[in-house]
C-alpha positions in Angstrom: 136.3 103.0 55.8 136.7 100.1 58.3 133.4 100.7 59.5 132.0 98.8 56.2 132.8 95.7 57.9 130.4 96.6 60.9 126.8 94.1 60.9 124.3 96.9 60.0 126.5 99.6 59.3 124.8 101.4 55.9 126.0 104.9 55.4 129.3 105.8 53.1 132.4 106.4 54.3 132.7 109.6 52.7 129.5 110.8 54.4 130.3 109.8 58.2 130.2 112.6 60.3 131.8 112.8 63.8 128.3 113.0 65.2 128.1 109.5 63.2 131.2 108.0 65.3 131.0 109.8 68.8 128.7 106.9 70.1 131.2 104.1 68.8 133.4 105.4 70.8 135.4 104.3 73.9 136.2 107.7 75.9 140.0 108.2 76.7 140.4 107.4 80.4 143.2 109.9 80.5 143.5 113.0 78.6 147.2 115.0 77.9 146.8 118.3 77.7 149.2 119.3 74.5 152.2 121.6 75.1 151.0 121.5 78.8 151.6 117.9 79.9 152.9 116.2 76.9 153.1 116.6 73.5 153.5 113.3 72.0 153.4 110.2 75.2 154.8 107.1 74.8 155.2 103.8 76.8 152.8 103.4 79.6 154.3 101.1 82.3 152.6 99.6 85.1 154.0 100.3 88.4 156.0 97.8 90.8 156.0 96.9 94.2 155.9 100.3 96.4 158.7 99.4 98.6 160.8 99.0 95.1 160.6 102.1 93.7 158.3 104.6 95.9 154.9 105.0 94.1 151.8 102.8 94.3 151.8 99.9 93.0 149.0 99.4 89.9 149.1 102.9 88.6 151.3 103.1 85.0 154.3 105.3 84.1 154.2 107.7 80.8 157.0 108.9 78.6 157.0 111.4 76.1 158.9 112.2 72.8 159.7 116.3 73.9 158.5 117.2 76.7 161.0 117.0 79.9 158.7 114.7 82.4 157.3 111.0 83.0 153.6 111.4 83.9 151.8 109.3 86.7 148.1 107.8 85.9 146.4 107.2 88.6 143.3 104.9 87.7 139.6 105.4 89.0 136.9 102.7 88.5 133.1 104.6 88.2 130.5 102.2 87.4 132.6 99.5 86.1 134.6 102.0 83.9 138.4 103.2 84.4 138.5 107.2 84.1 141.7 108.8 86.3 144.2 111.5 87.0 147.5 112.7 85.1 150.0 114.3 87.4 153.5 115.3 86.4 156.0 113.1 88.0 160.2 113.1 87.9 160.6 116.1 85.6 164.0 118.9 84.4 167.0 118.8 82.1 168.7 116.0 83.8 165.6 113.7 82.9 165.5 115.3 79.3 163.2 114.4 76.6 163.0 111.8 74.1 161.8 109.0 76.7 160.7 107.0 74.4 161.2 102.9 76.3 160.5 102.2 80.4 161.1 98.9 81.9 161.9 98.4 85.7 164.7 95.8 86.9 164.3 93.7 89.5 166.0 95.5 91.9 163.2 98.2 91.2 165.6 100.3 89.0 163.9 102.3 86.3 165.2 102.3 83.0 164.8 104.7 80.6 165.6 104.3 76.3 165.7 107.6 74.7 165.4 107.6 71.3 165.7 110.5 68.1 163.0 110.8 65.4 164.7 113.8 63.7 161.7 115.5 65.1 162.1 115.3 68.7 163.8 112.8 71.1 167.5 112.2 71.8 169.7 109.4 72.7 171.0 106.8 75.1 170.1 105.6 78.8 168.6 106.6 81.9 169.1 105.2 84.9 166.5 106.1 87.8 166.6 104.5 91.2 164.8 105.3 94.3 166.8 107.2 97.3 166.3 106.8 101.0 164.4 110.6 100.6 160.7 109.5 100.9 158.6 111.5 98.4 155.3 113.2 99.2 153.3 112.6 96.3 149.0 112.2 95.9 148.6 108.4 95.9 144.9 108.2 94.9 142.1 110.6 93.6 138.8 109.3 93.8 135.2 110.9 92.4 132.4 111.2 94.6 129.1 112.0 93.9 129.9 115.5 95.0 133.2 116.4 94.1 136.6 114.7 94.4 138.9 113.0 96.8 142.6 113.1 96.9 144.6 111.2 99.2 148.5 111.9 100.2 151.0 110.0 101.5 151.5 112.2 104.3 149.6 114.6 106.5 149.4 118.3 105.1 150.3 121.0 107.2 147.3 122.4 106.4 144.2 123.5 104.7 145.1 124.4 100.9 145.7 128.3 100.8 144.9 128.3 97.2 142.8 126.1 95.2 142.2 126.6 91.8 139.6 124.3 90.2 138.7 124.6 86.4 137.6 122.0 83.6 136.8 121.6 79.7 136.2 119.7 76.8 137.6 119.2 73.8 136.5 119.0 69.9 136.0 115.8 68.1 136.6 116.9 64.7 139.0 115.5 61.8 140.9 118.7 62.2 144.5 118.4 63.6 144.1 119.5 67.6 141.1 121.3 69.2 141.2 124.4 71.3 139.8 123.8 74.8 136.0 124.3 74.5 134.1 126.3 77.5 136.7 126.3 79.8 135.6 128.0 83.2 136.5 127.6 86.5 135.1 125.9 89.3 134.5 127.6 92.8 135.0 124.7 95.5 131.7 125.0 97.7 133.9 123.2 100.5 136.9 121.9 101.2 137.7 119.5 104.6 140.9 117.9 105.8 140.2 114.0 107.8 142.2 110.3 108.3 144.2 112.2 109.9 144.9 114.9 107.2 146.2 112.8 104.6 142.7 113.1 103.0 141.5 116.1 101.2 137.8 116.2 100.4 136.7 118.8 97.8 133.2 119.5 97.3 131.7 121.1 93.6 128.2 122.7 92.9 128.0 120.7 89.6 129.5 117.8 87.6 130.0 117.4 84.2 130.8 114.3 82.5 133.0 114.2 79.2 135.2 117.1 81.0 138.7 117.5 81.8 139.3 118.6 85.1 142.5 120.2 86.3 142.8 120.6 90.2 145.5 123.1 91.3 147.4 122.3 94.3 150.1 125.0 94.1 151.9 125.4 97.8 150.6 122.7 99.2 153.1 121.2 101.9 153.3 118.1 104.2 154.2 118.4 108.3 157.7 119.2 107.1 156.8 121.6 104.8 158.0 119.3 101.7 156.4 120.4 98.9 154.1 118.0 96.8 156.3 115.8 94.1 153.4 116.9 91.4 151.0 119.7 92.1 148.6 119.6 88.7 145.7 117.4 89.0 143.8 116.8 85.6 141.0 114.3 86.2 139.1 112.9 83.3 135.3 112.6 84.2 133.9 110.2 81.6 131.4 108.9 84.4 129.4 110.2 87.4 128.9 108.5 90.1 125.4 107.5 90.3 123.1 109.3 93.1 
């Protein structure tokens, strides 16, 4: 009904279609897939200094209501446009759910304020502080024109045994939730290791924009064979890089 107030706007509220309102809109840079990676998120907090708490600083930190994890976004700019990648982050039964408030102290000490809805959630405060065990975690993926670029903060032991690649979109409809729509995988047509393998190239016959792509990095290891602190990749491609 808002929309009444727009310069030019004609057409009845009761008559707006979704195919009325799709070019109004500002795409999600970030999309959680529900019952998979959250179910209802909360406060997004930016990240501190790296040497504070361990991750990079200038990505944010996600709660959510019932689901046991804080999720990492890792921001991409594409043609002037921030798109990026979800990956599960500190996660289990000691963490809980119901993370509802995030603030960091100054001593880089994360704090966590659970709260209870009567529908999900639970109560009191976490306390989260870095150890001296130094994480292996993906700190950047990038989109190229071909495919996508992950970088590490150590050197994998190797070439990825298994790398599952699929993506898909999503309804825009004024129905609750939206099955995913022509989800398929993705065969990789090559994948290379370089800087020293901290830098995994994958290259992809096709992109799509306005798809949700989830990169599968399931047994991947560093030199000490320390598995990766967050193994599900899901990229939102709201822009291709222009060829």
């Amino acid at each position: 009904a808002s929309l009444h107030w727009l310069q030019g706007w004609q057409k009845a509220h009761w008559d707006i279609t979704p195919k009325d309102l799709a070019p109004l809109r500002k795409p999600a840079a970030g999309l959680f897939p529900q019952g998979e990676l959250a179910n209802s998120p909360t406060q997004p907090l930016a990240t501190i200094a790296q040497e504070l708490f361990g991750l990079p600083e200038g990505e944010l930190i996600i709660g959510d209501m019932n689901t046991n994890h804080l999720i990492r976004f890792l921001p991409d700019d594409v043609n002037g446009s921030t798109q990026g990648t979800l990956i599960p982050f500190i996660a289990g039964g000691e963490l809980g759910i119901g993370n509802f408030r995030l603030d960091f102290a100054p001593d880089g000490t994360l704090w966590v304020g659970k709260i209870h809805l009567g529908w999900a959630g639970d109560e009191g405060l976490l306390k989260i502080e870095k150890t001296d065990k130094d994480m292996f975690i993906v700190e950047k993926v990038n989109l190229l024109k071909d495919g996508f670029q992950i970088t590490f903060n150590h050197a994998l032991n190797d070439l990825p045994k298994q790398l599952d690649v699929s993506r898909h979109g999503y309804h825009y409809h004024a129905a609750y939730g939206s099955e995913k729509v022509e989800l398929s995988k993705v065969k990789a047509m090559n994948i290379e290791l370089s800087h020293q393998n901290k830098v995994l190239k994958i290259q992809l016959p096709d992109l799509v924009e306005g798809q949700l792509y989830t990169i599968d990095l399931t047994g991947v290891t560093d030199t000490n064979n320390q598995p990766l602190m967050g193994h599900v990749l899901r990229y939102q491609l709201n822009n291709e890089i222009k060829r």
